[in-house]
DONU-690001 format. One record per residue (C-alpha): x, y, z; residue number from 1; residue in one letter. Coordinates in nm, 2 decimals. Example, Ala and Ser with C-alpha at 12.3 -4.5 7.8 and 13.67 -1.06 7.14 Angstrom:
east=1.23; north=-0.45; up=0.78; resi=1; resn=a $
east=1.37; north=-0.11; up=0.71; resi=2; resn=s $
//
This chain:
east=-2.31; north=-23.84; up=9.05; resi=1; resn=x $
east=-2.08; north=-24.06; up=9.24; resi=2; resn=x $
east=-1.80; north=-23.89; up=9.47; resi=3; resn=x $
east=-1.46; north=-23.87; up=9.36; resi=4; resn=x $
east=-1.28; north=-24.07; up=9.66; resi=5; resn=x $
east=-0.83; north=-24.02; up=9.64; resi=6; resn=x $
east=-0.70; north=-24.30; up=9.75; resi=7; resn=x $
east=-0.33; north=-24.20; up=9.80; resi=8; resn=x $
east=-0.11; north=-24.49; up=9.98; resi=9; resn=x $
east=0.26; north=-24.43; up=10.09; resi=10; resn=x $
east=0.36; north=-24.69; up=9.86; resi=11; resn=x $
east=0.20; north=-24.46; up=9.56; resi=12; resn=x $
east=0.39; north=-24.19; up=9.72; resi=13; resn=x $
east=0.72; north=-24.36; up=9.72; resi=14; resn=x $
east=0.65; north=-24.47; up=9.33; resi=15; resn=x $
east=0.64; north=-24.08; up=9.24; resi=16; resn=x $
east=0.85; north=-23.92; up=9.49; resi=17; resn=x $
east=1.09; north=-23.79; up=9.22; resi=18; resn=x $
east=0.80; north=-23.64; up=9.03; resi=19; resn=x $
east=0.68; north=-23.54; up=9.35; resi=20; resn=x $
east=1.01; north=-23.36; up=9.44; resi=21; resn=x $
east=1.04; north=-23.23; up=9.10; resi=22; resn=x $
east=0.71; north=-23.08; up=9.09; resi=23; resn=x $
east=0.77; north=-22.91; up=9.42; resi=24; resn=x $
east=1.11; north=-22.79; up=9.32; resi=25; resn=x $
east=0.96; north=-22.64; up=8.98; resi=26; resn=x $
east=0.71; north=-22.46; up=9.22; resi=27; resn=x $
east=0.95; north=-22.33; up=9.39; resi=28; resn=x $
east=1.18; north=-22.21; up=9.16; resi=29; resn=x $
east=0.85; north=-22.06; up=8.97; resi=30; resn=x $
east=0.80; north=-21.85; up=9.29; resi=31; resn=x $
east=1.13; north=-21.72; up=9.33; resi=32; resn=x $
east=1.10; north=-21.63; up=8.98; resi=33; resn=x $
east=0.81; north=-21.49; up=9.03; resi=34; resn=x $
east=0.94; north=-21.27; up=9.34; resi=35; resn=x $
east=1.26; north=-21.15; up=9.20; resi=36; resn=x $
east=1.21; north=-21.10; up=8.91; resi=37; resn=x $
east=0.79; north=-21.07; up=8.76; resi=38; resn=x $
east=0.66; north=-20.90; up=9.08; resi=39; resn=x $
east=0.91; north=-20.58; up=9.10; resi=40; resn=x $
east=0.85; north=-20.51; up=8.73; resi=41; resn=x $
east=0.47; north=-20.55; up=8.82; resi=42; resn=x $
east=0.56; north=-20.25; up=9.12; resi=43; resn=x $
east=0.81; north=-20.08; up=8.91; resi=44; resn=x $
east=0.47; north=-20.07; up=8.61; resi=45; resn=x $
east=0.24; north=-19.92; up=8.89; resi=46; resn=x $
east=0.50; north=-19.63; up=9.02; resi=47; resn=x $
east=0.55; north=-19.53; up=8.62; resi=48; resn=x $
east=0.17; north=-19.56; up=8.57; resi=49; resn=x $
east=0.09; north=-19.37; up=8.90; resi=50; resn=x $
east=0.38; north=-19.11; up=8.77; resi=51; resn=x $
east=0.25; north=-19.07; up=8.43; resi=52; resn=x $
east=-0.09; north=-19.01; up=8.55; resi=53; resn=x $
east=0.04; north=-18.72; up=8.80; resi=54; resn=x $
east=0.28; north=-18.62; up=8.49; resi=55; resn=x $
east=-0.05; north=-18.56; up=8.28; resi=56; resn=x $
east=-0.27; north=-18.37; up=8.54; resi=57; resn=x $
east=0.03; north=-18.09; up=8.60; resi=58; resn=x $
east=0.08; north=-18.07; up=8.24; resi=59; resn=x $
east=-0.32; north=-18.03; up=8.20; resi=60; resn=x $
east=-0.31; north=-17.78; up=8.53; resi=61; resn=x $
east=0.02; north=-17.59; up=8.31; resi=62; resn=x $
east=-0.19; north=-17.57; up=8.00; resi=63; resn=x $
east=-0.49; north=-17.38; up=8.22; resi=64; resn=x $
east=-0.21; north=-17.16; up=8.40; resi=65; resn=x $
east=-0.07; north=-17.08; up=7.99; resi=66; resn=x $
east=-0.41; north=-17.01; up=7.88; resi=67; resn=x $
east=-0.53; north=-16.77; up=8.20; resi=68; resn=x $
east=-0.15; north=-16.62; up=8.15; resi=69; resn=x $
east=-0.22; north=-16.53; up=7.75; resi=70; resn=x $
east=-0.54; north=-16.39; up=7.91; resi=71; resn=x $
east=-0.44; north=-16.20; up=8.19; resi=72; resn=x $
east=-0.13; north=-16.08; up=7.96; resi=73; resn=x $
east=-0.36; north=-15.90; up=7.67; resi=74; resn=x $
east=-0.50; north=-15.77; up=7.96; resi=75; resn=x $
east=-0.24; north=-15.60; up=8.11; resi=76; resn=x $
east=-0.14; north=-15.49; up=7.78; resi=77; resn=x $
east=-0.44; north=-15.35; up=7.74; resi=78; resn=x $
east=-0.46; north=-15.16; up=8.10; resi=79; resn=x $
east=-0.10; north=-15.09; up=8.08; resi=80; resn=x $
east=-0.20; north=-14.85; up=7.73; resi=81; resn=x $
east=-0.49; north=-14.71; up=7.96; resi=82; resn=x $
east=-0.24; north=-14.60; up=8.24; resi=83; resn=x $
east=0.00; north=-14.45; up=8.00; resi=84; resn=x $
east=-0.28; north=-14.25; up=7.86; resi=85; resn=x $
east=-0.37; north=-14.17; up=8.23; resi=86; resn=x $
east=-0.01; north=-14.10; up=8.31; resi=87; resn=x $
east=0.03; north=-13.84; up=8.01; resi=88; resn=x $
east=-0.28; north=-13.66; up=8.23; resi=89; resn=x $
east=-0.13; north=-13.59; up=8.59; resi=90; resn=x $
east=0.01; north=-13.30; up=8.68; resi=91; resn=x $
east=0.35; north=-13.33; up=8.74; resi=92; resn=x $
east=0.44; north=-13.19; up=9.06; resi=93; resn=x $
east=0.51; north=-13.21; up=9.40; resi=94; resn=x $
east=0.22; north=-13.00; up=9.63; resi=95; resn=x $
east=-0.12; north=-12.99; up=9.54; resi=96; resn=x $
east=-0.10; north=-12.55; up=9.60; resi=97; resn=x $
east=0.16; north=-12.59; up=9.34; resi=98; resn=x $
east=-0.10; north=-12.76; up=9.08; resi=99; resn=x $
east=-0.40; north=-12.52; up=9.21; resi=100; resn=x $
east=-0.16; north=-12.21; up=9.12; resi=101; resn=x $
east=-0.08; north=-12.38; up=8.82; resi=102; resn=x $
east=-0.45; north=-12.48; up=8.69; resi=103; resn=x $
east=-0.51; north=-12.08; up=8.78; resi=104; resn=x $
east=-0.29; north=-12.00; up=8.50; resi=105; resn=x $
east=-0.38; north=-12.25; up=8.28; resi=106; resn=x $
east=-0.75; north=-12.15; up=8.32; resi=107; resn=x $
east=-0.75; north=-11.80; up=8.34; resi=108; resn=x $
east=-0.78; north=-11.58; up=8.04; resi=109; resn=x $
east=-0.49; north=-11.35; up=8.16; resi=110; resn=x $
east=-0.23; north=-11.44; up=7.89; resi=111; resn=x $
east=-0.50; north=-11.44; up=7.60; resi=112; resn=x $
east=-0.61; north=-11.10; up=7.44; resi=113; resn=x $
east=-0.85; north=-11.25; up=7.27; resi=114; resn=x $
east=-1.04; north=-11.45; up=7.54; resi=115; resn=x $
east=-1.37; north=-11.36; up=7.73; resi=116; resn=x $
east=-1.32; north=-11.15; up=8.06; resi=117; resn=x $
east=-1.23; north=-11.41; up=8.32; resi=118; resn=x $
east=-1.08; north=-11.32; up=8.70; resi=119; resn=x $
east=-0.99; north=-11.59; up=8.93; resi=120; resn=x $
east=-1.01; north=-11.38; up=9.26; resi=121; resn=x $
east=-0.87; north=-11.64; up=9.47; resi=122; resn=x $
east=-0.81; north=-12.11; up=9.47; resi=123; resn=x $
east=-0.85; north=-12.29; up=9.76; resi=124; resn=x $
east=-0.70; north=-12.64; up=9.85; resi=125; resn=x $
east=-1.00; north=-12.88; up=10.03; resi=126; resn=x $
east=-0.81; north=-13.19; up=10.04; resi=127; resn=x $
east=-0.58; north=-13.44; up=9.91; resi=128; resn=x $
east=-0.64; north=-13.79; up=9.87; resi=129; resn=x $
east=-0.37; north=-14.05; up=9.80; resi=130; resn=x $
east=-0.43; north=-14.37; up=9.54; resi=131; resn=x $
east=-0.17; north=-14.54; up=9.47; resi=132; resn=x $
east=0.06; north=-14.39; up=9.26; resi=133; resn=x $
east=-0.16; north=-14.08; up=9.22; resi=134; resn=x $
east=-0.35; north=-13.80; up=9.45; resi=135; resn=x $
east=-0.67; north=-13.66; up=9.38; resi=136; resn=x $
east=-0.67; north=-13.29; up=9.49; resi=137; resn=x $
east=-1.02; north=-13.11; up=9.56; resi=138; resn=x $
east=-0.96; north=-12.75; up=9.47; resi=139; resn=x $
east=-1.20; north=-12.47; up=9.50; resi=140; resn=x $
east=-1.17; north=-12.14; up=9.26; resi=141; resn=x $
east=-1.35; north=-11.85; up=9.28; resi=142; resn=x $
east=-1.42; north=-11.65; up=8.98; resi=143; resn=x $
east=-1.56; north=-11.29; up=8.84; resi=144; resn=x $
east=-1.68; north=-11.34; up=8.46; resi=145; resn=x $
east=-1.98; north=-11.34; up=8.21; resi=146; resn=x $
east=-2.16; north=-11.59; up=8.06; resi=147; resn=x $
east=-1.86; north=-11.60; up=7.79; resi=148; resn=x $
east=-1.58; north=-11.62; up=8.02; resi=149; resn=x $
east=-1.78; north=-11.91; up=8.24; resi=150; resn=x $
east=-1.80; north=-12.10; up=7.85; resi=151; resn=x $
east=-1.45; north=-12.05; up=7.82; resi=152; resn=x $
east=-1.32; north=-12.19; up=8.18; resi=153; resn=x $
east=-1.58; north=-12.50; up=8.15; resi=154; resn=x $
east=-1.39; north=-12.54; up=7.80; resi=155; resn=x $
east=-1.08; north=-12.53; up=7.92; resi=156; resn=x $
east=-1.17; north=-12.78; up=8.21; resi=157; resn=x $
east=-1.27; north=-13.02; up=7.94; resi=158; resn=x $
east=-1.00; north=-12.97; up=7.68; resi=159; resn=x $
east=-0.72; north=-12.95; up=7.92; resi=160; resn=x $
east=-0.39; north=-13.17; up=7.89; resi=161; resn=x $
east=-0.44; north=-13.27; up=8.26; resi=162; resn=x $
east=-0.71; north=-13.49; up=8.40; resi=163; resn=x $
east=-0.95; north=-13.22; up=8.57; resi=164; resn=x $
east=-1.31; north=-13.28; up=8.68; resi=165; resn=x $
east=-1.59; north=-13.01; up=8.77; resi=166; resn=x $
east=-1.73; north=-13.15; up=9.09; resi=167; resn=x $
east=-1.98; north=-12.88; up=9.20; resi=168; resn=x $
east=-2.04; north=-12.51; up=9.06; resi=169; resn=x $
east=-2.25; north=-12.22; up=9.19; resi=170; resn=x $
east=-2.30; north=-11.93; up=8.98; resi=171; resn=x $
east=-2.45; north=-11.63; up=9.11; resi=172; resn=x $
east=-2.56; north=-11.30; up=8.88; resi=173; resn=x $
east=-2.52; north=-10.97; up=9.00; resi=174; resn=x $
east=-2.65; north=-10.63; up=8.86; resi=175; resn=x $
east=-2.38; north=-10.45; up=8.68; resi=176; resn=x $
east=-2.37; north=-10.16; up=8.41; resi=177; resn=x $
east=-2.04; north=-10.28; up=8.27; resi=178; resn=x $
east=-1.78; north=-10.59; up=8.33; resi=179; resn=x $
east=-1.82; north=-10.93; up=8.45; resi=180; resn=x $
east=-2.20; north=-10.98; up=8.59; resi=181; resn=x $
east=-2.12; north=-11.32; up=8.73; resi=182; resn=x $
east=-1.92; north=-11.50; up=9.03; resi=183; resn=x $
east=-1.88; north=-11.85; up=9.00; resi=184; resn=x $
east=-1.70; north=-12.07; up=9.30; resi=185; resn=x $
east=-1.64; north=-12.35; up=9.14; resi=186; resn=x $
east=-1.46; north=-12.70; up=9.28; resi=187; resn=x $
east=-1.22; north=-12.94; up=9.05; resi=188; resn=x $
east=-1.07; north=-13.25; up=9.11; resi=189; resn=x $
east=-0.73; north=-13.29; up=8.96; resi=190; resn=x $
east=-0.48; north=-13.62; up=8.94; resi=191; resn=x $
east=-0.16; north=-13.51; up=9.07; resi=192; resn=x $
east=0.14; north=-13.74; up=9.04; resi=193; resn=x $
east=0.21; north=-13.88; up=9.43; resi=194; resn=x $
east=0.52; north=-13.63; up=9.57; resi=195; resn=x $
east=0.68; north=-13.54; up=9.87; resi=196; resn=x $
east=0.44; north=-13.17; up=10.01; resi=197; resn=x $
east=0.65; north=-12.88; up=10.03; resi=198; resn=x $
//
């Protein structure tokens, strides 16, 4: 293959300096075109793209944050009808001696003719615990029964309208003709609604 020799003379410049100068002029004006008016769109494309592209990954992010929100929202729906539940349970009141004096009435047989034999000699406050909006009281009761007055307390431990909770019971028997042959100290937790102790 032979090489391509260019040959250009001045004089075959001065023949063609008009297209020469024309061509140069075109480039020209093809650049400014290109400049002001081609390359900002070219930008102004990338800054929409580059938007659009952030535009889709928060709507995409949004959509996660809706779903977890349906999710955590049935959820709190569903705790929220737990905690009413619970609520309906606390004893409303201000001291935890006041809800041991109370729970005393509410467990003895005193008011009911027809209940077993059932003495509460004396209640005991242990402690109080604060959680949150609620204080678990430890209370400790001591009682003189039989066998049917210790089925009736334990009964209405379980059926009462308050949340109660045996935590420990020792039940001794003693040796008697007549009356209650038992004496039971027995400990309960109680939910108490959180108050101000008087």
């Amino acid at each position: 293959m032979k090489p391509v020799k260019f040959d250009i003379t001045i004089g075959d410049i001065k023949k063609h300096q008009w297209s020469i100068v024309a061509s140069i002029v075109v480039l020209l004006l093809l650049a400014i075109v290109y400049l002001t008016l081609v390359a900002p769109v070219t930008e102004r494309k990338q800054v929409l793209v580059s938007r659009i592209d952030h535009q889709r990954k928060l709507i995409s992010q949004y959509e996660r944050k809706l779903s977890q929100s349906k999710t955590i929202k049935e959820t709190l729906a569903k705790h929220e009808g737990a905690l009413k539940k619970m609520q309906k349970k606390l004893f409303r009141g201000t001291d935890p001696y006041q809800l041991a004096a109370s729970l005393g009435d509410v467990l003895s047989s005193k008011s009911k003719p027809d209940a077993p034999k059932l003495d509460i000699k004396t209640y005991q406050v242990l402690t109080s615990k604060e959680h949150g909006l609620y204080e678990e009281v430890l209370m400790r009761f001591n009682l003189m029964t039989n066998i049917y007055g210790l089925h009736y307390f334990l009964t209405r431990v379980k059926n009462s309208e308050f949340a109660i909770q045996v935590k420990e019971i020792n039940i001794q028997k003693i040796q008697r003709v007549k009356g209650p042959d038992l004496i039971v100290n027995v400990i309960l937790a109680a939910l108490m609604e959180k108050g101000g102790k008087s």
